[in-house]
BATIMI-203202 format. One line per field, with one value per residue: z, y, x of N, C-alpha, C, CB in turn; residue in three letters; residue number from 1. Coordinates in pm, whole numbers, m for minus. Glycine has a CB too. Layout:
BEGIN
nzz: (Z, ...)
nyy: (Y, ...)
nxx: (X, ...)
cazz: (Z, ...)
cayy: (Y, ...)
caxx: (X, ...)
czz: (Z, ...)
cyy: (Y, ...)
cxx: (X, ...)
cbzz: (Z, ...)
cbyy: (Y, ...)
cbxx: (X, ...)
r: (Ala, ...)
k: (NUM, ...)
//
This chain:
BEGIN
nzz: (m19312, m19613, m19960, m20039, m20272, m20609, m20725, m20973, m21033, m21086, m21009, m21011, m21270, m21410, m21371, m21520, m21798, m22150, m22373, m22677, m22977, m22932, m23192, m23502, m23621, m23833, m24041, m23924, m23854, m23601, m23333, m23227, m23462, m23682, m23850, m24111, m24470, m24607, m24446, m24425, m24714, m24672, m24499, m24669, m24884, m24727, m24656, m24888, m24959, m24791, m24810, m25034, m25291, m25267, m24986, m24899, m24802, m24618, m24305, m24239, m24289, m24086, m23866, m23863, m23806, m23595, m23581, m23669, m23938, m24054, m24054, m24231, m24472, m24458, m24645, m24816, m25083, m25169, m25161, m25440, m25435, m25289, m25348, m25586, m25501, m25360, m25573, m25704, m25523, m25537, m25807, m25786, m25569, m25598, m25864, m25990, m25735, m25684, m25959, m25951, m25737, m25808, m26002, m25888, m25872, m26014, m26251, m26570, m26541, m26301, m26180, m26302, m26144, m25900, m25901, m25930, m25702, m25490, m25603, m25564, m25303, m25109, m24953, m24912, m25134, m25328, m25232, m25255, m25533, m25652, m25546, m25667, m25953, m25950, m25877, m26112, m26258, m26238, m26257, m26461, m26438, m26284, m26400, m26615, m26498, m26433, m26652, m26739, m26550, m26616, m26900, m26844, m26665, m26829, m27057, m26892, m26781, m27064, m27184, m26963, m27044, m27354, m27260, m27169, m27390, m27561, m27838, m27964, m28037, m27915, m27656, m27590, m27581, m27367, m27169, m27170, m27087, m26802, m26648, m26732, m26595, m26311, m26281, m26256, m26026, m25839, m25803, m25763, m25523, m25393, m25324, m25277, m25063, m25053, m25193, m25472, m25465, m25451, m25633, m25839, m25971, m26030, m26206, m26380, m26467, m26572, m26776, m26934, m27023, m27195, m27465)
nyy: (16107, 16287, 16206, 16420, 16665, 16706, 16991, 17234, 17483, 17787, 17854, 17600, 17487, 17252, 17072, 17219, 17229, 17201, 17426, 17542, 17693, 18055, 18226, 18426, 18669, 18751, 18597, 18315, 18279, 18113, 18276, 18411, 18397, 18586, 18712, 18954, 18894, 19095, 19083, 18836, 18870, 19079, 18987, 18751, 18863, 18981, 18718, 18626, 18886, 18827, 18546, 18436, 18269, 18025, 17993, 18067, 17979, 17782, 17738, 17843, 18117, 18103, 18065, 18309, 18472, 18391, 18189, 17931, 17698, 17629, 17874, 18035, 17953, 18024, 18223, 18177, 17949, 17752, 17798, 17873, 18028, 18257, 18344, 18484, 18663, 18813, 18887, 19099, 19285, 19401, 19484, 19705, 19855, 19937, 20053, 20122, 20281, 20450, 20578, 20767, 20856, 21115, 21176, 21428, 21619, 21977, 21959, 21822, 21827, 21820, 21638, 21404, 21449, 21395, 21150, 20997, 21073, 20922, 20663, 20576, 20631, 20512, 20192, 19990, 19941, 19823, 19582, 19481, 19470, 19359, 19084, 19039, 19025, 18773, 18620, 18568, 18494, 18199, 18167, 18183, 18319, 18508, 18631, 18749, 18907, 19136, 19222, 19300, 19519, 19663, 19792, 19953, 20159, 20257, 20336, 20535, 20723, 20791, 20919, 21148, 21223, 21312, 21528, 21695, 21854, 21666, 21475, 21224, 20956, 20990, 21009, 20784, 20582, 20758, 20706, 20410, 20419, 20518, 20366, 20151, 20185, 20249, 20013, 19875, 20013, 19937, 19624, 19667, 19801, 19601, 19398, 19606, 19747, 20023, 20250, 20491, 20814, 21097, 21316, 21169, 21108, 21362, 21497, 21267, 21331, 21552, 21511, 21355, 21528, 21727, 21899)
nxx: (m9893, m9933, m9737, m9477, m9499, m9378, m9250, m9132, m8939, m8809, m8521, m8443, m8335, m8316, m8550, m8694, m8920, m8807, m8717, m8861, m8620, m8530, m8733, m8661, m8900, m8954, m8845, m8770, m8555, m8292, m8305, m8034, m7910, m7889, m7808, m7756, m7801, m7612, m7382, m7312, m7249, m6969, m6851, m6764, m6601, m6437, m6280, m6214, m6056, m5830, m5726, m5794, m6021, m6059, m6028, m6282, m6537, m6849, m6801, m6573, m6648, m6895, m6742, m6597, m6840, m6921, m7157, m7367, m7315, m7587, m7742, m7640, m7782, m8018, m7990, m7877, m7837, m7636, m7275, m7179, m7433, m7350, m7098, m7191, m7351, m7128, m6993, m7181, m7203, m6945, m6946, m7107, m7052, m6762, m6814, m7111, m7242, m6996, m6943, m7212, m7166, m6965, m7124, m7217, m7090, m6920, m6848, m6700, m6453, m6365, m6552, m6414, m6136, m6224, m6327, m6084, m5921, m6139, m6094, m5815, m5750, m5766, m5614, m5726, m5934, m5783, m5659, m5912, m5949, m5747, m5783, m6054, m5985, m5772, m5921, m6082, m5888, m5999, m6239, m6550, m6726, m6648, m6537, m6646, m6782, m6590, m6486, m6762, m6773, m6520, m6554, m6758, m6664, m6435, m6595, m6714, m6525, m6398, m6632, m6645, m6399, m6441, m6593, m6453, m6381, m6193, m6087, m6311, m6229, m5927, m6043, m6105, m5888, m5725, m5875, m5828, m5576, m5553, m5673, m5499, m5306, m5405, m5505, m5258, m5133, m5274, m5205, m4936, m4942, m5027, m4815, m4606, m4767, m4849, m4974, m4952, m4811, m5029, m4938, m4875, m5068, m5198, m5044, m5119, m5405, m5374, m5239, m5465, m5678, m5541, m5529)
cazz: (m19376, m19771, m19967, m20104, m20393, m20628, m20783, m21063, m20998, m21159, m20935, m20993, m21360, m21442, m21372, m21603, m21929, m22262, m22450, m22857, m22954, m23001, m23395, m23562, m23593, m23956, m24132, m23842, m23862, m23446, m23288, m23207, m23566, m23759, m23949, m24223, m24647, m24604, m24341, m24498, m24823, m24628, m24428, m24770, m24997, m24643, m24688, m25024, m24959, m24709, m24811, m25210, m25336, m25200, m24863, m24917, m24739, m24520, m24201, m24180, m24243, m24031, m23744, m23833, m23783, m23468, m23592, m23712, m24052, m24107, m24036, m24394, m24546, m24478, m24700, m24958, m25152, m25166, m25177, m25499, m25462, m25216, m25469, m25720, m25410, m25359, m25712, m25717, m25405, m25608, m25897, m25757, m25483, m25712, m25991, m25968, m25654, m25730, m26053, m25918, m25629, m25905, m26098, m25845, m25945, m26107, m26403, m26607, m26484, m26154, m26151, m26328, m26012, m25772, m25945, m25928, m25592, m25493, m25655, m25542, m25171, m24964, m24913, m24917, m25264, m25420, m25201, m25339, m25730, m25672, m25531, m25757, m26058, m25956, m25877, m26219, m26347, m26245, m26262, m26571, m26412, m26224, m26552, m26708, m26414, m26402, m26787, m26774, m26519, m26707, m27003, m26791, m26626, m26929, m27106, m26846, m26813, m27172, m27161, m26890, m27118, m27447, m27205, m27149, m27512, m27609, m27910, m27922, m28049, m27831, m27537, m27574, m27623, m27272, m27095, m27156, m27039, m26709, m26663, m26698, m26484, m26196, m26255, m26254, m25918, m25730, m25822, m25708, m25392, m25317, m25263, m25178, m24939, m25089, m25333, m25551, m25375, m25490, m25707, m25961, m26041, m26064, m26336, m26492, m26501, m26661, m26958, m26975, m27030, m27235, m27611)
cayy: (16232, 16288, 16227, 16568, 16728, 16763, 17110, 17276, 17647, 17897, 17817, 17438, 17489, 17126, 17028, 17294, 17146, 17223, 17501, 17559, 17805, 18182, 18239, 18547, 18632, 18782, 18496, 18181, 18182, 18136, 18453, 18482, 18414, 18681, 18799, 18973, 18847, 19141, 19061, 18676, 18919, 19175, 18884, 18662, 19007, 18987, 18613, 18667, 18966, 18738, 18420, 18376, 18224, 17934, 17984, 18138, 17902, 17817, 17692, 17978, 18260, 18099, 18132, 18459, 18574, 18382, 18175, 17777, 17705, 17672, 18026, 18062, 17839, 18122, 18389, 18140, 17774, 17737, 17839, 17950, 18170, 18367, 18384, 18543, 18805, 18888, 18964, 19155, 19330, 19439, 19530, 19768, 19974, 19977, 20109, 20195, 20375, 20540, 20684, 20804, 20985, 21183, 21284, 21539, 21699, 22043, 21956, 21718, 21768, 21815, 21484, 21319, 21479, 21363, 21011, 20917, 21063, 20817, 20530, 20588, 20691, 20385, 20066, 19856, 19911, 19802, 19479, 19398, 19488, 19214, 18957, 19011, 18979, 18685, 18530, 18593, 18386, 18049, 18156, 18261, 18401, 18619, 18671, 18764, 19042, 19187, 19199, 19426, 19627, 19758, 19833, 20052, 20211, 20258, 20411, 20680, 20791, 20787, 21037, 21265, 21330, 21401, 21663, 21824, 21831, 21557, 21373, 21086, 20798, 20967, 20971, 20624, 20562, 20748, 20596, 20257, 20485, 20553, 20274, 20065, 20263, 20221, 19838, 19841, 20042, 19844, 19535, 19720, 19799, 19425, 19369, 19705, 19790, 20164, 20350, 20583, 20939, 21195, 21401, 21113, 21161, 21461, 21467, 21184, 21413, 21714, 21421, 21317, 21661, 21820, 21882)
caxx: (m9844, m9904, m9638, m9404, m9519, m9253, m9243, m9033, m8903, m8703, m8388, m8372, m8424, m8326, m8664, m8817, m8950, m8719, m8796, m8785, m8491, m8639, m8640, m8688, m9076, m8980, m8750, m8792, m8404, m8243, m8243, m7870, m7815, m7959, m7700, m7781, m7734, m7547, m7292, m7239, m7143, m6914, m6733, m6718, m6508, m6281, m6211, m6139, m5930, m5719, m5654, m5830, m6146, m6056, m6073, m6459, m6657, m6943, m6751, m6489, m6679, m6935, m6700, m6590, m6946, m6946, m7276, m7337, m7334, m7703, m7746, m7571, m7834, m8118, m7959, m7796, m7904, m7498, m7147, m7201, m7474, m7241, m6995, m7233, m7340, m7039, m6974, m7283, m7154, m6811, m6992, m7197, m7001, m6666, m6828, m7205, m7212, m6887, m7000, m7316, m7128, m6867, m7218, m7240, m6932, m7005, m6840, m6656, m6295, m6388, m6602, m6306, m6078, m6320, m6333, m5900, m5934, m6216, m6047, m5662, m5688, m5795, m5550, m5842, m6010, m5680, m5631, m6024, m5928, m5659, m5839, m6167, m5905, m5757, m6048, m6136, m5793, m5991, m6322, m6584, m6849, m6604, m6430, m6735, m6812, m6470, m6537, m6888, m6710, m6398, m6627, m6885, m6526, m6397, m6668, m6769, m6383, m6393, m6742, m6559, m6297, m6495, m6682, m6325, m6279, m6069, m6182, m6388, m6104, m5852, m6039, m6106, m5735, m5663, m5922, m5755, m5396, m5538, m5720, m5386, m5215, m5498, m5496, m5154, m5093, m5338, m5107, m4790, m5004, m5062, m4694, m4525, m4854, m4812, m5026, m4866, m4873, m5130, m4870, m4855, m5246, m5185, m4973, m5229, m5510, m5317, m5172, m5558, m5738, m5464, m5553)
czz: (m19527, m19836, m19998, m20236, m20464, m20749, m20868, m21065, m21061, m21128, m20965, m21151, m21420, m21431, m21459, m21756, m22047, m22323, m22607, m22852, m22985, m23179, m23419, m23622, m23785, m24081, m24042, m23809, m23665, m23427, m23245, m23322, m23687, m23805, m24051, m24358, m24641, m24541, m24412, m24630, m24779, m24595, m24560, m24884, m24841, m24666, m24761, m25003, m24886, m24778, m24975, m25247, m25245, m25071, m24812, m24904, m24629, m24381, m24172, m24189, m24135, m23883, m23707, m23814, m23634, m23495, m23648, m23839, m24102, m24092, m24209, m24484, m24536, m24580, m24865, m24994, m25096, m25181, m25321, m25560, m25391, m25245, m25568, m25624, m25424, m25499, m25765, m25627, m25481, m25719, m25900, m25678, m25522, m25814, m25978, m25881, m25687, m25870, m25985, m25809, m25708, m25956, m26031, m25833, m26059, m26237, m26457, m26561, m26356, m26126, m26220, m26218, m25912, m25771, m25894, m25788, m25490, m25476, m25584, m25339, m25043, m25021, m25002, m25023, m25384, m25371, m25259, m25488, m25729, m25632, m25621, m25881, m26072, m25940, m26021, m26319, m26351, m26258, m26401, m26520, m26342, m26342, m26625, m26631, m26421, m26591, m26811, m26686, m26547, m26797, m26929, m26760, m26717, m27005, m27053, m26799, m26930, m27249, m27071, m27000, m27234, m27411, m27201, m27285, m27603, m27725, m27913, m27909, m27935, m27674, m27517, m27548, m27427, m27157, m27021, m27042, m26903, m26633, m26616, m26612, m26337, m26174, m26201, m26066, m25820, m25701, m25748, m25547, m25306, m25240, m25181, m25029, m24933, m25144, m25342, m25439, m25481, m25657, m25861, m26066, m26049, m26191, m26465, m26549, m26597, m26786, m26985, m27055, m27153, m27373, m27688)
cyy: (16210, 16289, 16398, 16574, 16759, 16860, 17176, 17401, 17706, 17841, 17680, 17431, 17344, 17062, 17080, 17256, 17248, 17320, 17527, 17712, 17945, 18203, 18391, 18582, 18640, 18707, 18358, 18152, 18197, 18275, 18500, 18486, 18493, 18768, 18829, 18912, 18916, 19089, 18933, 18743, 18986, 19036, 18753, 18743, 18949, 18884, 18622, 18736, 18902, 18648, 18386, 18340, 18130, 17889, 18047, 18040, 17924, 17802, 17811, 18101, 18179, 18112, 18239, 18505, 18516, 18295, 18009, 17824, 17683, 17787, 18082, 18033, 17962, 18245, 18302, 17982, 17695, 17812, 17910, 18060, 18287, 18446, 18494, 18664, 18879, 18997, 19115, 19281, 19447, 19518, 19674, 19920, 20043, 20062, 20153, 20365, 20486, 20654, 20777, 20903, 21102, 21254, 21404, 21650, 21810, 22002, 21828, 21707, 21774, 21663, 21383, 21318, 21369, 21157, 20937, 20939, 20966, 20704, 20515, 20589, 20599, 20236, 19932, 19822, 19864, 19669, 19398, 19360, 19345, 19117, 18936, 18939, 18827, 18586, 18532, 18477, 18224, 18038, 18229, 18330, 18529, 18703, 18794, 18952, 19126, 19281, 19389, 19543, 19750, 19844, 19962, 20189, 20306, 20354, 20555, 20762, 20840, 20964, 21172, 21367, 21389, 21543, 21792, 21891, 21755, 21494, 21234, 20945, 20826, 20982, 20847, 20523, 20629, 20722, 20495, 20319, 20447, 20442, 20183, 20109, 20253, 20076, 19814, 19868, 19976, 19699, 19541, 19735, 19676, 19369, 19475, 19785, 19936, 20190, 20473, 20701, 21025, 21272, 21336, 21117, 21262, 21514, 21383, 21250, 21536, 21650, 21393, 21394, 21684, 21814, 21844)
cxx: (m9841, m9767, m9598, m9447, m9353, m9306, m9102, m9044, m8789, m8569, m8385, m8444, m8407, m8456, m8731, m8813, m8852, m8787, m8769, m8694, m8590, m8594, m8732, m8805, m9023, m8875, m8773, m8608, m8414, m8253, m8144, m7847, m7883, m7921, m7782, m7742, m7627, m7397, m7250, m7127, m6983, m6802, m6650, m6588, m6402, m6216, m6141, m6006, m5735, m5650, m5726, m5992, m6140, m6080, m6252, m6554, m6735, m6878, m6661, m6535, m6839, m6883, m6643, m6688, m6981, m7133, m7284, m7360, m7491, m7767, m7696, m7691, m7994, m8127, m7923, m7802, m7771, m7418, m7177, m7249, m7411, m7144, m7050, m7313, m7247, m6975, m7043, m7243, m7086, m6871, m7034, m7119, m6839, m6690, m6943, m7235, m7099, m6917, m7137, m7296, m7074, m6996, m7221, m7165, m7026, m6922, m6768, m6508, m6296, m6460, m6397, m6181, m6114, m6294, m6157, m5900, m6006, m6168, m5868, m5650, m5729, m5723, m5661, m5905, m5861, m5650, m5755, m6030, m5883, m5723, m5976, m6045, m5852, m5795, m6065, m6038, m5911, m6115, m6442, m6649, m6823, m6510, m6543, m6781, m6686, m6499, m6645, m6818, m6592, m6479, m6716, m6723, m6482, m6450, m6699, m6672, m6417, m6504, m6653, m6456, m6315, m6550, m6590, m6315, m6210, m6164, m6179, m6268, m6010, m5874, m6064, m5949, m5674, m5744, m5872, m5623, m5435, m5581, m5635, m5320, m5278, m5472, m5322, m5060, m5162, m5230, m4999, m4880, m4978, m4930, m4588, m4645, m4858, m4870, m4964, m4937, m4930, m5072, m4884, m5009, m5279, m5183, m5086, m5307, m5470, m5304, m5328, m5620, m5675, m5492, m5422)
cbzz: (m19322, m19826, m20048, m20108, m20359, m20660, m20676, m21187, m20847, m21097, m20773, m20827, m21454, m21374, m21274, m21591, m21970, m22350, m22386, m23021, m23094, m22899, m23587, m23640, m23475, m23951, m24142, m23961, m23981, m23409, m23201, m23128, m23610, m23720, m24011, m24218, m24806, m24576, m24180, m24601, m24904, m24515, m24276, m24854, m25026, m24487, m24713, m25110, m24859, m24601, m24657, m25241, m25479, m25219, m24795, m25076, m24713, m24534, m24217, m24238, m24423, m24079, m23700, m23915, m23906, m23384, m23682, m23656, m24098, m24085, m23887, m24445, m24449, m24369, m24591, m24943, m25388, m25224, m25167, m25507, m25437, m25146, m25563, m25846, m25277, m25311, m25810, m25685, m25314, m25664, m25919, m25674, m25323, m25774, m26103, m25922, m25548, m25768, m26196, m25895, m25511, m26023, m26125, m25764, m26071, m26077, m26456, m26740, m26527, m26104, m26311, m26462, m25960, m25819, m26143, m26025, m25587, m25585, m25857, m25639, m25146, m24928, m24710, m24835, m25320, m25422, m25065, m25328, m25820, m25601, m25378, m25809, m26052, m25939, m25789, m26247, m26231, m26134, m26146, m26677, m26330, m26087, m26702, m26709, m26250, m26356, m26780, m26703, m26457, m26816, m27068, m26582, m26616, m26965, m27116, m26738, m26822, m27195, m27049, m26770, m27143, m27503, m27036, m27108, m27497, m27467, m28028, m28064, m28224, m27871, m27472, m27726, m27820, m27266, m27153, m27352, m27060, m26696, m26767, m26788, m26523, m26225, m26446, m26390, m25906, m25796, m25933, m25804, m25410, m25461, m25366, m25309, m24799, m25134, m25334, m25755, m25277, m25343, m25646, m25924, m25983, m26018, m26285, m26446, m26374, m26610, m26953, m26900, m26912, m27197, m27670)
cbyy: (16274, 16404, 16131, 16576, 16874, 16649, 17185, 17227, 17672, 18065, 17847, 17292, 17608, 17065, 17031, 17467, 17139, 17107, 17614, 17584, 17783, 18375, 18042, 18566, 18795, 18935, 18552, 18029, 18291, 18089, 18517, 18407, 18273, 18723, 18721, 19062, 18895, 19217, 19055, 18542, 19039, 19286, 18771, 18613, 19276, 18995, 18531, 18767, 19100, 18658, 18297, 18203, 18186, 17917, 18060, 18207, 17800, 17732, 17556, 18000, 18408, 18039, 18081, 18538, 18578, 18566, 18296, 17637, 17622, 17605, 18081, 17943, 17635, 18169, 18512, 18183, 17749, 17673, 17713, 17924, 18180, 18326, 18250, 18425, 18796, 18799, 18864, 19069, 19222, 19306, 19456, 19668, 19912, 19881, 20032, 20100, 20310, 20433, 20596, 20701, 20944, 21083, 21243, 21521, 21539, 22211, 22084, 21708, 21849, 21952, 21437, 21360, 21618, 21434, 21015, 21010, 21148, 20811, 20538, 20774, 20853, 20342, 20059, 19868, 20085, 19907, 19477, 19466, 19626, 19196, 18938, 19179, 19061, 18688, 18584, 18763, 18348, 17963, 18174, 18216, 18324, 18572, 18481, 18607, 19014, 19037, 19006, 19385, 19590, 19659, 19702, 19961, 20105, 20160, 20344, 20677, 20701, 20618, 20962, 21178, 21282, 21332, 21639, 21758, 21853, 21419, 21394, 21048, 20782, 21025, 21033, 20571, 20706, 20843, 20547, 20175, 20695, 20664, 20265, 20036, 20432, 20254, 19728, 19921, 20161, 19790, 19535, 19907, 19814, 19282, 19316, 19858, 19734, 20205, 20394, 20594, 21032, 21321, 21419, 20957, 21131, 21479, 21357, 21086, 21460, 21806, 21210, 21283, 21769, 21807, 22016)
cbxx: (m9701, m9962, m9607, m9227, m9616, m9124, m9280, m9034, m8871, m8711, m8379, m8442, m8407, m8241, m8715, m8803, m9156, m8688, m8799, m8953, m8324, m8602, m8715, m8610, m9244, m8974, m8557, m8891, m8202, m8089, m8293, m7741, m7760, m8034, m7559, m7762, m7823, m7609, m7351, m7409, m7225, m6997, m6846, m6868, m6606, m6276, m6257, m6229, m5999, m5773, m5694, m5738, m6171, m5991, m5952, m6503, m6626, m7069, m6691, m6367, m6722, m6979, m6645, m6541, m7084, m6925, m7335, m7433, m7244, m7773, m7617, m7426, m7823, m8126, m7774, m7622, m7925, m7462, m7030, m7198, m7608, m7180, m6961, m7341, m7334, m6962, m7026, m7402, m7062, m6710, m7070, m7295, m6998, m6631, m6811, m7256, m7185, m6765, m7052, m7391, m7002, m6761, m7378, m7274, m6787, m7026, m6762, m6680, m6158, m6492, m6822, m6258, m6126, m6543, m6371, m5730, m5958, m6273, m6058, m5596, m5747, m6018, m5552, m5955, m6119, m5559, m5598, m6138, m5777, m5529, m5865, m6278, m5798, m5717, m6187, m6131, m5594, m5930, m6316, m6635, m6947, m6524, m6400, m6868, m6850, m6313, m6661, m7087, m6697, m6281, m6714, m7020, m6423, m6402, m6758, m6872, m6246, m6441, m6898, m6448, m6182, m6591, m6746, m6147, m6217, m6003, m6182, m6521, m5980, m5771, m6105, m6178, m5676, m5590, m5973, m5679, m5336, m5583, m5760, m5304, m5203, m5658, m5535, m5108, m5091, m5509, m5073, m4703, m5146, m5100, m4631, m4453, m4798, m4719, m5185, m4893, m4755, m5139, m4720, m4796, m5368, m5115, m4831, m5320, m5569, m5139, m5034, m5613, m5712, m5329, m5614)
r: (Unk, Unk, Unk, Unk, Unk, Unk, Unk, Unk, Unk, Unk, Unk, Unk, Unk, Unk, Unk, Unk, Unk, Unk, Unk, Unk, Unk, Unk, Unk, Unk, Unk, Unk, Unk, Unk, Unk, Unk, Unk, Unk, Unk, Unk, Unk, Unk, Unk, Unk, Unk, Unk, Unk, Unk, Unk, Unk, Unk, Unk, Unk, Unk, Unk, Unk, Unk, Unk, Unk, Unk, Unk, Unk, Unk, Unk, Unk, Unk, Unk, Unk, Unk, Unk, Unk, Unk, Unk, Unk, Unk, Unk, Unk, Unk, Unk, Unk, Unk, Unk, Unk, Unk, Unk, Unk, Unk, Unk, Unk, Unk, Unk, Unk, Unk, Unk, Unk, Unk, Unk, Unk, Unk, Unk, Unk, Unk, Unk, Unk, Unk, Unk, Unk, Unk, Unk, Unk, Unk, Unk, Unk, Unk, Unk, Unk, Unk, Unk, Unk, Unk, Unk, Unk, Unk, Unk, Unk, Unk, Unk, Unk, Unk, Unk, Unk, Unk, Unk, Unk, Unk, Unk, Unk, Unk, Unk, Unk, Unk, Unk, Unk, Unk, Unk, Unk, Unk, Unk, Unk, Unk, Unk, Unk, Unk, Unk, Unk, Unk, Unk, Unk, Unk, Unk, Unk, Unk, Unk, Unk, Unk, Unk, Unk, Unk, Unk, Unk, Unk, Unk, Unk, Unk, Unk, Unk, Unk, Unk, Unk, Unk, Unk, Unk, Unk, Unk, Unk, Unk, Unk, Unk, Unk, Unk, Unk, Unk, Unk, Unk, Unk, Unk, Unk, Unk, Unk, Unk, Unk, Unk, Unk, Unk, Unk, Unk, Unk, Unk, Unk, Unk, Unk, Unk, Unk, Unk, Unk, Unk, Unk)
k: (1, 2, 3, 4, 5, 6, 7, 8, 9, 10, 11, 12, 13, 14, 15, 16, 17, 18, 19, 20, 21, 22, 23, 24, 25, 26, 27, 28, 29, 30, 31, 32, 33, 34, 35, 36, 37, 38, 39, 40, 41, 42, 43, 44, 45, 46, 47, 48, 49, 50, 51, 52, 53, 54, 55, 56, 57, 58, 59, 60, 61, 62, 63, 64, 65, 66, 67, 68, 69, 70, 71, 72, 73, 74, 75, 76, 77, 78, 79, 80, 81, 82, 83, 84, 85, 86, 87, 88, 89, 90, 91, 92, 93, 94, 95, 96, 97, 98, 99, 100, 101, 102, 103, 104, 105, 106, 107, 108, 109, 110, 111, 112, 113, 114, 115, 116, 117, 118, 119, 120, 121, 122, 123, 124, 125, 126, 127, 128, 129, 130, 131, 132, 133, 134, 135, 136, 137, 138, 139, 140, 141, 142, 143, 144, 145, 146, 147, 148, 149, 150, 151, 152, 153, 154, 155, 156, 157, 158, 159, 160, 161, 162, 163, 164, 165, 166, 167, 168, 169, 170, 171, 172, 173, 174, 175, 176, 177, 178, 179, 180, 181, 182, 183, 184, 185, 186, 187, 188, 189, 190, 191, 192, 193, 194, 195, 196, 197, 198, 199, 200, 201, 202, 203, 204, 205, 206, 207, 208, 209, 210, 211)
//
């Protein structure tokens, strides 16, 4: 009698030869881990928002995304370029975007409306102010962004309110007013977990405008 053939089958897959992991036809990364640049940014602003700069690494937000740390290493050289995403991130949807939504405002006090409203009425863009900022105490490059962003801020407040009327020096002058008063309530936010109610920007906008 010949000996038994030995055969390898679906069901006894221990016998069946090893296979390479599937990777992503259009990057080579794993195919479970195919997070987006995006998503590393999104989950790196939450770190932040939590626990500081400090805690903004590859290992913990790699297990908040549920993924190994070379999965990180497809989107970003290092830790630092993540840092300078994120920045990029902040930069952009704080202030770019945001202006660019308000343009569609028919006019200038109505965009300027539109704008405090915008900026005042979500929790969350006041827990990011604070943690960009204080990122900014230990860092330059976050210093430096925090920096171009006031100035842009600053300026196109500043435009709004010449449009009302107001002249040039003193809308520059309540710019800064409102400005401080925004920075300032985000702050108060961080610890009382409150933003000012509606009524008080109210009031702002009427002292801004007013000849």
């Amino acid at each position: 009698m010949p000996p038994l053939a030995f055969v390898n089958t679906v069901a006894y897959g221990k016998c069946m030869p090893s296979r390479s992991p599937k990777t992503s036809s259009r990057t080579g990364a794993p195919a479970d881990e195919r997070n987006s640049r995006a998503d590393w940014v999104r989950a790196g602003l939450a770190l932040l928002m939590k626990d500081g700069i400090e805690a903004v690494r590859v290992e913990p937000l790699a297990l908040r995304l549920g993924v190994t740390k070379g999965s990180f290493y497809w989107h970003f050289k290092d830790r630092a370029a993540l840092h300078a995403a994120m920045l990029e991130e902040w930069s952009s949807t704080a202030t770019a975007d945001v202006i660019a939504g308000v343009d569609r405002a028919a006019d200038a006090r109505a965009r300027l409306r539109q704008l405090i409203a915008r900026t005042t009425a979500d929790p969350k863009v006041a827990r990011l102010e604070t943690a960009i900022r204080s990122w900014a105490n230990s860092d330059d490059k976050a210093k430096r962004t925090v920096a171009a962003v006031d100035s842009q801020r600053l300026d196109f407040v500043a435009g709004l309110l010449q449009e009302t009327g107001v002249d040039p020096a003193v809308a520059q002058l309540r710019a800064r007013i409102i400005y401080l008063v925004l920075i300032g309530s985000f702050f108060a936010a961080a610890t009382s977990h409150v933003l000012p109610e509606p009524a008080l920007w109210i009031e702002v906008e009427k002292f801004l405008v007013r000849s």
